[in-house]
N, C-alpha and C positions, 0 to 999 in steps of 0.2 A: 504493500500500500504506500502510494509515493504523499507527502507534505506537500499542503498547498502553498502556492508561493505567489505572492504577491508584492509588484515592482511599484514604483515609485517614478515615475518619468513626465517629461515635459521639455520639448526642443527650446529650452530655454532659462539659461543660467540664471543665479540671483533671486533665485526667488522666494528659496528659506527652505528648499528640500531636502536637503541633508540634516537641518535640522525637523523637518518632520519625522522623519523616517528614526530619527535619533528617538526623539519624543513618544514615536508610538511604540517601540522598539520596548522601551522602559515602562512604558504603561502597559503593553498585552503583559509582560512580566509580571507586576505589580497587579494585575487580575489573575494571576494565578496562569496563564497561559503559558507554553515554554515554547520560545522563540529564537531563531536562527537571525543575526540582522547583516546581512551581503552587501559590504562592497563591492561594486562591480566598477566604481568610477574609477579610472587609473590615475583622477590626483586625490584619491584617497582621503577626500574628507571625513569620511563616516569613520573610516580608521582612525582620524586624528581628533575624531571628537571622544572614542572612548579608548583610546589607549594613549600611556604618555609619550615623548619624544624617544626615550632611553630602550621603550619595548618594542617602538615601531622600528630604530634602530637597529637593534639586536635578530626582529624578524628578516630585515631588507638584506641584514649581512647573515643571512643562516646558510649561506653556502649550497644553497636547492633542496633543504630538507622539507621541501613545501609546506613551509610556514605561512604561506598565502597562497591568494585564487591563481597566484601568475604560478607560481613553481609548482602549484601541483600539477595546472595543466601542460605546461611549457617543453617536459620532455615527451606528453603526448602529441603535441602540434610539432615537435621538433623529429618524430621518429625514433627517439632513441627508448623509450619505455610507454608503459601503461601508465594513462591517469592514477594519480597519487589521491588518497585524501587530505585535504588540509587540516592542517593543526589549528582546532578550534580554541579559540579565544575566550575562556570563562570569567565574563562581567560579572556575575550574579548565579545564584541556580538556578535559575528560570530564563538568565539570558544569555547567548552565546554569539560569538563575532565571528565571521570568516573575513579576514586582512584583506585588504589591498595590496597595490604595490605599482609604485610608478611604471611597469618594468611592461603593466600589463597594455600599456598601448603597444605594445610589439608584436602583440599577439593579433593587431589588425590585419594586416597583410596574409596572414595563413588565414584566418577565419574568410574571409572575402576568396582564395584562394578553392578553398575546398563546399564553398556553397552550390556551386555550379556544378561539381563533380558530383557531390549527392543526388543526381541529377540521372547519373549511371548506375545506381545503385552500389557506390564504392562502402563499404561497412567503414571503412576509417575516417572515410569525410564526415558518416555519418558521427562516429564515435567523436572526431575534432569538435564538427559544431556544435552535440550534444556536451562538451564538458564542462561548461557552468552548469546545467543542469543536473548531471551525476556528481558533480563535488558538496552541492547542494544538499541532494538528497541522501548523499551517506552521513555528512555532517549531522541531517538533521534526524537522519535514523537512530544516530549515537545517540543523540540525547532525548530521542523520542519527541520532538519537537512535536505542537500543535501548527505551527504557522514558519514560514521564512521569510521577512522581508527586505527587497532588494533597492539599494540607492546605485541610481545608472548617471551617467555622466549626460551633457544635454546633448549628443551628436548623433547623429542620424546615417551611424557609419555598423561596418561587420560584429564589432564590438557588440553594441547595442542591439542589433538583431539576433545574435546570439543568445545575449540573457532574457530578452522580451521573447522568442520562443520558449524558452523554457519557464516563461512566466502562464500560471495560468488565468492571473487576475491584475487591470493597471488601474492605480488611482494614478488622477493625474494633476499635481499645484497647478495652480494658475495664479496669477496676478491681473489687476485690472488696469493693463496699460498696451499700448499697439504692438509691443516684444514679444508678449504672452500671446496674446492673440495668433499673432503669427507662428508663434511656433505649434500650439493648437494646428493651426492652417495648414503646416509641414506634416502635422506628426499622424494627422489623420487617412490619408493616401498611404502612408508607409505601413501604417497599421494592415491595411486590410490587402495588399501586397503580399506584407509581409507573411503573413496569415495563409493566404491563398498558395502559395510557393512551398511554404512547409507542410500543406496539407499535400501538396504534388510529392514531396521529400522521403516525406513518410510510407507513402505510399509502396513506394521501391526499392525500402528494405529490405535487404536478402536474407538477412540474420533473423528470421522469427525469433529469437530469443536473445533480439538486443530492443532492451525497451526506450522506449523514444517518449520523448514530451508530449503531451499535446498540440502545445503550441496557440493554447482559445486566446492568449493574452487579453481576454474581457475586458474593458473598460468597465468599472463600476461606479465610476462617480468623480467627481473632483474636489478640492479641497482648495477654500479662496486663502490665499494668505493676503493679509493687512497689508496695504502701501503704505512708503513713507511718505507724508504728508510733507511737499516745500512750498514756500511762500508762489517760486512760478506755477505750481500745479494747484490753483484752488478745487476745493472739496467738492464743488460741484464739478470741475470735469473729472474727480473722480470718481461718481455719483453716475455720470454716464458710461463711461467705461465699465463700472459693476455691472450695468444696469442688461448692457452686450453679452457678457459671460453665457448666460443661457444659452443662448441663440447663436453664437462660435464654436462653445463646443458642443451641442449636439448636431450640428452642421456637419462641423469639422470633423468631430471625432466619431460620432456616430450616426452619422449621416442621414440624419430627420432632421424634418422642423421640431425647435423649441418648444416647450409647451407652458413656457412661464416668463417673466419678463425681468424677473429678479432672483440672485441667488436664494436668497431667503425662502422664495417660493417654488426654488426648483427641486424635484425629487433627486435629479443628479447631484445635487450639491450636496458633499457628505459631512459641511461641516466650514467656520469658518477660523483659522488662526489669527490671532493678533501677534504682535511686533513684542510686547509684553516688555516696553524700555528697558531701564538698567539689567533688569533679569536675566536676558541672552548672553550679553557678556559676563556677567557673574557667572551661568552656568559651566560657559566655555570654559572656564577659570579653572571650574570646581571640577568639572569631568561629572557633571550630574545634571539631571534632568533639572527644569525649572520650579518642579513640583513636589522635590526632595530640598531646594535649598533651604538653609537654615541660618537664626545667626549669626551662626560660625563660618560662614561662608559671606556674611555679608547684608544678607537680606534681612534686613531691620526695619521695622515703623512699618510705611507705607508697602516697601516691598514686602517684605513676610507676608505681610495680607494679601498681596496679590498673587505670592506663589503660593498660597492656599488654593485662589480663586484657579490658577490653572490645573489644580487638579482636576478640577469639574471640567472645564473645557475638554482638557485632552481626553477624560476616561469617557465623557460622550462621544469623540470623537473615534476615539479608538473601539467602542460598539456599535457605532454606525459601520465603520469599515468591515467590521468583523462580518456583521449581516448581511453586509451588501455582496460579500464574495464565500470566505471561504465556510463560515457556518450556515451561509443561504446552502450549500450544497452539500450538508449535513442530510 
């Protein structure tokens, strides 16, 4: 029985996704859930938000004992061995990291290499571009994980098609400004490509007994993250840019008319994050979610109260996600 895995994507940097993914990462924990949290982006943010410099260090110089997603798959993209599993990373008992590693944009060029060959029914192209998905799912075997989720880099390259097949569920950030949009605009064509091509891939597996992803990448919803508010952008043309979300991405992403005119009122909207001031950077700080600071960490008076208030936020947010994907298919 394979873990559902659910990605985190959006053709568009800056938007606060690496920390969502952080965020929800600690809260399905914190509900008792036990959760895998993937790196897949090769500048390794989500690594760097929960490990320190000296362990990411220590991982980058392990000499290929695939201590990350690069070295365990990298002597199977290179021919010289069988996919490795990765040395999982234990945050918590409920929560566990698979690494990054800069190393792992190199692995572009093989993956784009061998998508076409899947195409012949080669079993190793199939095995190269399935290996995010089987490092995934032994990882999450080990620790009997309920859920994996994945933070992907914003590029619309071999990379990313790789992990988004092996995803079976996308939330997708957005922001309310012409950047988001547009990457909405990009990401929705590749989707259903990309989809269509893996359904052909599958198909022509020789190996009945190499099991392959699905590849549904479902979109189940979005999540608005707060703009920054500056003197030239007043609030009302952010007000209209919220106002389009609807109607972009179900356009975009899933290829109907809208059927509401506001996030608030959309069913796809699975929720909305704010900026939560001084908080973010104290978290970064601390290597803790915002919902665990305390004031030994800094959050005192005013703040304390409001990393209170984001427990609520996130734990409803992180139950809307839940339902929308992988316990809707309980």
């Amino acid at each position: 029985m394979t873990v559902p895995i659910v990605a985190f994507f959006n053709n568009r940097s800056g938007v606060g996704q690496t920390s969502l993914v952080y965020h929800m990462a600690w809260m399905n924990a914190d509900l008792g859930r036990t959760v895998v949290a993937v790196d897949l982006d090769p500048q390794a943010n989500l690594t760097a938000a929960f490990l320190d410099e000296e362990r990411i260090e220590a991982l980058w110089r392990g000499g290929g004992d695939h201590g990350t997603i690069y070295d365990a798959m990298s002597a199977l993209a290179r021919g010289v061995r069988d996919l490795q599993t990765p040395v999982r990373e234990t945050i918590s008992t409920r929560l566990h990291l698979i690494a990054s590693h800069l190393a792992v944009s190199g692995c572009e060029d093989e993956l784009a290499r061998e998508w076409p060959i899947c195409l012949n029914g080669s079993a190793r192209a199939l095995r190269v571009t399935t290996a995010f998905w089987r490092c995934i799912q032994r990882v999450a075997e080990e620790v009997s994980a309920d859920v994996a989720l994945v933070d992907l880099g914003p590029e619309l390259g071999a990379i990313n098609r790789a992990a988004l097949i092996a995803s079976d569920y996308l939330v997708v950030p957005v922001a309310p400004d012409l950047f988001s949009f547009q990457g909405l605009r990009n990401l929705g064509p590749f989707l259903r490509v990309w989809r269509a091509e893996w359904a052909d891939r599958v198909a022509r597996n020789p190996e009945k007994k190499l099991t392959l992803p699905a590849g549904t990448m479902n979109p189940v919803g979005y999540v608005v993250l707060e703009p920054i508010i500056r003197l030239e952008r007043p609030a009302g043309a952010v007000d209209r840019w919220m106002a389009r979300i609807p109607s972009v991405y179900s356009e975009a992403v899933l290829g109907r008319p809208a059927v509401a005119s506001h996030p608030e009122a959309d069913p796809q909207c699975l929720g909305m994050v704010k900026r939560y001031g001084s908080l973010m950077p104290l978290s970064q700080a601390a290597r803790k979610p915002v919902f665990h600071l305390g004031a030994g960490d800094g959050a005192v008076g005013a703040p304390d109260e409001a990393a209170g208030d984001t427990r609520r936020d996130f734990e409803a947010l992180a139950h809307r996600i839940a339902a929308a994907s992988w316990q809707r298919a309980e």
